[in-house]
NUVO-541254 format. One line per field, with one value per residue: residue number from 1; residue in three letters; chain; x, y, z of N, C-alpha, C in turn. Coordinates in Angstrom, 3 decimals. Layout:
# residues N
num = c(NUM,...);
residuo = c(ALA,...);
cadena = c(A,...);
n_X = c(X,...);
n_Y = c(Y,...);
n_Z = c(Z,...);
ca_X = c(X,...);
ca_Y = c(Y,...);
ca_Z = c(Z,...);
c_X = c(X,...);
c_Y = c(Y,...);
c_Z = c(Z,...);
END
This chain:
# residues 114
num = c(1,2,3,4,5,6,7,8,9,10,11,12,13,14,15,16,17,18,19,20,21,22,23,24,25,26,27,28,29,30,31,32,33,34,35,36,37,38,39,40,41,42,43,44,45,46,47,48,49,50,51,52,53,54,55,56,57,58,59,60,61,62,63,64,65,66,67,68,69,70,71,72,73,74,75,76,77,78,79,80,81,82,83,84,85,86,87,88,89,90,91,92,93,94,95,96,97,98,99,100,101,102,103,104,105,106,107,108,109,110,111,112,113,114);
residuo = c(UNK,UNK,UNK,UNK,UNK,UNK,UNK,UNK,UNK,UNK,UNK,UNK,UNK,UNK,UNK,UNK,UNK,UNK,UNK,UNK,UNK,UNK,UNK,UNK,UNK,UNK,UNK,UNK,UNK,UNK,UNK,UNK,UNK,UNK,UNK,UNK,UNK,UNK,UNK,UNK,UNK,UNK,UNK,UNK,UNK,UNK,UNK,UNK,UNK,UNK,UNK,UNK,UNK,UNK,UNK,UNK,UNK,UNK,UNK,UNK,UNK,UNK,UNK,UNK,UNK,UNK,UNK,UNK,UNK,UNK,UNK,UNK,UNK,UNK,UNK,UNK,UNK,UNK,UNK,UNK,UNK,UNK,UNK,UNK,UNK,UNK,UNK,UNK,UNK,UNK,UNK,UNK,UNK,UNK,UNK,UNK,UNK,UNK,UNK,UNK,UNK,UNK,UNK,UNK,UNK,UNK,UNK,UNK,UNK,UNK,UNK,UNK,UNK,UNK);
cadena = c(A,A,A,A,A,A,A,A,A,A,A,A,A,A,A,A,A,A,A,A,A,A,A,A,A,A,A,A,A,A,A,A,A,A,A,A,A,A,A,A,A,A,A,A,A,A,A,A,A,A,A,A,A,A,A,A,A,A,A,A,A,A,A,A,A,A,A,A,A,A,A,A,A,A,A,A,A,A,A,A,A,A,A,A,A,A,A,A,A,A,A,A,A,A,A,A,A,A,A,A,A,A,A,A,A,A,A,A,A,A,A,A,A,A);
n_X = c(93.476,91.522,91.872,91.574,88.837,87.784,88.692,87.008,84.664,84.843,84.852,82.655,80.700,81.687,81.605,79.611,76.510,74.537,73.368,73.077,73.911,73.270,71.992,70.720,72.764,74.115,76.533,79.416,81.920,82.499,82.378,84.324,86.556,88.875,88.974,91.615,92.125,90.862,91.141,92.753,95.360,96.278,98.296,97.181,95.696,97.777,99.006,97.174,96.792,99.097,98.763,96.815,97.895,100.277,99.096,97.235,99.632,100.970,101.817,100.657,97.860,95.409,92.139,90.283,91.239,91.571,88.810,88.006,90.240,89.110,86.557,87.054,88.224,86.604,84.616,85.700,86.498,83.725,83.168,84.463,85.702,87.827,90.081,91.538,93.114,95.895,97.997,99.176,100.619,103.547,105.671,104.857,105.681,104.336,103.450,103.435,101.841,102.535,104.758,107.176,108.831,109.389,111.664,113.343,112.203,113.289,112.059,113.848,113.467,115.115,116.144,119.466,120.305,120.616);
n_Y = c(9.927,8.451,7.403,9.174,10.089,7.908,7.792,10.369,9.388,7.168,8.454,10.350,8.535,7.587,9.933,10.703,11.494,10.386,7.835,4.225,0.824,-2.206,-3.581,-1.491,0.627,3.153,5.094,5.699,8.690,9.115,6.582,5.168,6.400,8.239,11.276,12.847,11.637,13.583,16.279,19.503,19.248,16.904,14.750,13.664,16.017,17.659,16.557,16.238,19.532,19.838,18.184,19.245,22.002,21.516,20.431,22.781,24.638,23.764,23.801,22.339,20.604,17.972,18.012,16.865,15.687,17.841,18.786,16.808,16.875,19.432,18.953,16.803,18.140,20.684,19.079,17.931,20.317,21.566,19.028,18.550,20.863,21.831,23.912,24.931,26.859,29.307,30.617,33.428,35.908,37.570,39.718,37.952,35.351,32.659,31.968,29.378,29.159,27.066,25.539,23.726,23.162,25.370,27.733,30.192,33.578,36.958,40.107,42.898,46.406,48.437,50.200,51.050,49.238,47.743);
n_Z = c(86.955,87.455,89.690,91.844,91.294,92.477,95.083,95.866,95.625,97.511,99.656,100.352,100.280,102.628,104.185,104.814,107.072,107.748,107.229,108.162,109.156,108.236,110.175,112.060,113.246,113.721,111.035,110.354,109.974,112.462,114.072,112.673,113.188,114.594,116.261,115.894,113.572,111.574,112.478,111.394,112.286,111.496,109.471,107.400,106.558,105.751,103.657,101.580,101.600,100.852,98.260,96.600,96.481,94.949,92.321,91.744,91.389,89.184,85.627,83.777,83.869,83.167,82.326,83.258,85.919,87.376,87.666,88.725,91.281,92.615,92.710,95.343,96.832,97.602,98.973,100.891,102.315,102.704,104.677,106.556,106.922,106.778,105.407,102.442,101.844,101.205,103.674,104.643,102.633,101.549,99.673,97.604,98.768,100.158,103.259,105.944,108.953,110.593,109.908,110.499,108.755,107.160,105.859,107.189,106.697,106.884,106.391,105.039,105.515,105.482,103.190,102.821,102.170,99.710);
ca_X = c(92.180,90.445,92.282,91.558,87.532,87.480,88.574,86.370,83.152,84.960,85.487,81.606,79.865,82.445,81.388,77.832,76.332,72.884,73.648,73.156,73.896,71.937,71.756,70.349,73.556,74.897,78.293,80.234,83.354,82.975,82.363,85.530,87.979,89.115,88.845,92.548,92.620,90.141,91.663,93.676,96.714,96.304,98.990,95.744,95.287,98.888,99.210,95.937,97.097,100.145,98.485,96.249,98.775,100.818,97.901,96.719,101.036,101.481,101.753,99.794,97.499,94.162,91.016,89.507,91.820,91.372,87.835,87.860,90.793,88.538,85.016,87.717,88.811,84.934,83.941,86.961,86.121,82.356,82.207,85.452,85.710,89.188,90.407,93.126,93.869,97.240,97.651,99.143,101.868,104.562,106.237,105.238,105.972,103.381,103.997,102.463,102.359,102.888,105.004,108.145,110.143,109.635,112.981,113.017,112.665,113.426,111.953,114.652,112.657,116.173,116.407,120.308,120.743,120.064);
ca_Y = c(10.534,7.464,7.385,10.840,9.853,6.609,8.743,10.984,8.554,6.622,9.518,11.284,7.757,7.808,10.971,10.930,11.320,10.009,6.372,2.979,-0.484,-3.038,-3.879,-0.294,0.643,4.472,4.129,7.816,8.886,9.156,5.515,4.561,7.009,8.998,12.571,13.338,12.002,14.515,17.549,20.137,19.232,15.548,14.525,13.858,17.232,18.104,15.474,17.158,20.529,19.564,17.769,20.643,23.360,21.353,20.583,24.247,25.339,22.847,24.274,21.531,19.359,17.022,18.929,15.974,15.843,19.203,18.665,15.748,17.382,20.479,18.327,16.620,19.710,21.195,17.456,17.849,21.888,21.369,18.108,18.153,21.951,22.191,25.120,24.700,28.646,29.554,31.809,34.417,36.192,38.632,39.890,36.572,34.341,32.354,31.208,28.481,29.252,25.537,24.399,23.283,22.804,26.392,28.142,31.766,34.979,37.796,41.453,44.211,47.327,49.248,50.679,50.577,47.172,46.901);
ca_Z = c(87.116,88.405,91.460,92.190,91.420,93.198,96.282,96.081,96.072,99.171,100.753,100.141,100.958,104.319,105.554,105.224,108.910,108.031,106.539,109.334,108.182,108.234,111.993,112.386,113.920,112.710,111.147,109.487,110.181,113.797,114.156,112.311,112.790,116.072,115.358,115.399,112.053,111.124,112.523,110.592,112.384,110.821,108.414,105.842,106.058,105.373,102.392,100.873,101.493,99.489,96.570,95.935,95.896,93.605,91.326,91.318,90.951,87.651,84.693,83.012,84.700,82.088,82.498,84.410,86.781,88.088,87.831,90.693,92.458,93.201,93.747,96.399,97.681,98.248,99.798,102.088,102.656,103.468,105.612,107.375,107.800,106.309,104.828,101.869,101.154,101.725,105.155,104.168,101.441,101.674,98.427,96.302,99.386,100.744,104.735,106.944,110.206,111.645,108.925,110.914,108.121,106.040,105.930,108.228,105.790,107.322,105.356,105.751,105.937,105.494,101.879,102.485,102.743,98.470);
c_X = c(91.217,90.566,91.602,89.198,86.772,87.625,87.427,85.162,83.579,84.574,83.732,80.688,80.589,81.406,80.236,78.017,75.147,72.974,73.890,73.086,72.486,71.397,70.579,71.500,74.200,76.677,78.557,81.467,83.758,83.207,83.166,86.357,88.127,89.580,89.890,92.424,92.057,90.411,92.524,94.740,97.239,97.218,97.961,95.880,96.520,99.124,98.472,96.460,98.181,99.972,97.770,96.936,99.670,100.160,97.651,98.250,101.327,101.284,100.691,99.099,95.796,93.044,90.407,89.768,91.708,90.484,87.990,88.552,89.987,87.047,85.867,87.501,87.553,84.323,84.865,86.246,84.837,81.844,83.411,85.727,87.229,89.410,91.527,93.872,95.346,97.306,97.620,100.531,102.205,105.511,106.314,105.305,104.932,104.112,102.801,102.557,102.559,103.566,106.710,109.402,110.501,110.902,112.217,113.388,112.094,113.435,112.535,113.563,113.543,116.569,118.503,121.428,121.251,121.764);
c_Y = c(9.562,7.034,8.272,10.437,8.528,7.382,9.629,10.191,7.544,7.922,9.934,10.022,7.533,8.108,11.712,10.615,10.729,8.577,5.686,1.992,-0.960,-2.934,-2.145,0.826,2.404,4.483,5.641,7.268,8.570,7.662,4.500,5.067,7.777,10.266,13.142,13.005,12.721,16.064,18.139,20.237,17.803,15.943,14.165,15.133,17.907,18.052,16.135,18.368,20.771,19.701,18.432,21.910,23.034,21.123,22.096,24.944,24.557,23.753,23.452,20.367,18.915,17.757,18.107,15.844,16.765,18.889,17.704,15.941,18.739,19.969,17.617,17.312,20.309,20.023,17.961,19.429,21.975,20.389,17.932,19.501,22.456,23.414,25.167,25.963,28.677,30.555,33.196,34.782,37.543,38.719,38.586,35.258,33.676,31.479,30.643,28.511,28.478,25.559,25.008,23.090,24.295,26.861,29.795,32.447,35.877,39.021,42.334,44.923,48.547,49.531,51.074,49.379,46.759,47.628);
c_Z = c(87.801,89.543,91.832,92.560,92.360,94.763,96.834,96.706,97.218,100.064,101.027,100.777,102.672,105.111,105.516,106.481,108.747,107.514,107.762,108.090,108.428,109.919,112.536,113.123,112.955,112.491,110.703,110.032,111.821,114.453,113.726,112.687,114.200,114.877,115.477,113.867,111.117,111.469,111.455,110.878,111.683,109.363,107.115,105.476,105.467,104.038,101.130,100.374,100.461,98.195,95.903,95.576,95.233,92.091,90.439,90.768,89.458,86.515,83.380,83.733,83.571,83.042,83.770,86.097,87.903,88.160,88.844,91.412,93.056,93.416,94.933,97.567,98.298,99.172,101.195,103.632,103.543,104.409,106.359,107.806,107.647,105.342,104.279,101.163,101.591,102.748,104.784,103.196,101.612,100.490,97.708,97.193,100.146,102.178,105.740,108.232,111.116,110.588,109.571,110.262,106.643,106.477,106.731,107.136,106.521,106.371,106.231,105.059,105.047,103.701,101.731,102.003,101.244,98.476);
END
């Protein structure tokens, strides 16, 4: 849980846009980071996308926990513009439409098939 919260408050003092050091000099995200690693094709965003839909899939996860994985998740949502819903679902199955490594399911239609 204190990983999870220590993240967060890096992450929220990061990606403020209105914070200069000393020098007067404006620093954020843009000023450290090249904005691939801020896109939604960024392996961050993958990693994330992950650790939240295993979080939210657990059967048991410490109250707290959840609590700073979903102030995360809204930090992430509102200043990076990421979106961690699942696309979309077909009988129970949820599918990513980049994800290179889901397996192909194919819905027969054909009521002889059963």
């Amino acid at each position: 849980m204190q990983f999870s919260k220590v993240i967060y408050y890096q992450l929220k003092f990061g990606l403020e846009k209105d914070h200069t050091d000393t020098s007067g000099a404006a620093t954020g995200v843009s000023a450290l980071l090249d904005d691939s690693w801020l896109s939604a094709d960024s392996f961050l965003y993958h990693l994330c996308k992950d650790f939240f839909s295993l979080m939210l899939d657990a059967s048991s996860v410490d109250g707290h926990l959840l609590l700073w994985m979903r102030k995360l998740k809204e930090l992430l949502e509102n200043n990076l513009g990421w979106e961690f819903q699942l696309n979309s679902v077909a009988n129970g199955i949820y599918f990513e439409e980049d994800d290179e490594f889901a397996p192909i399911v194919e819905m027969l239609d054909d009521p002889s098939c059963n």
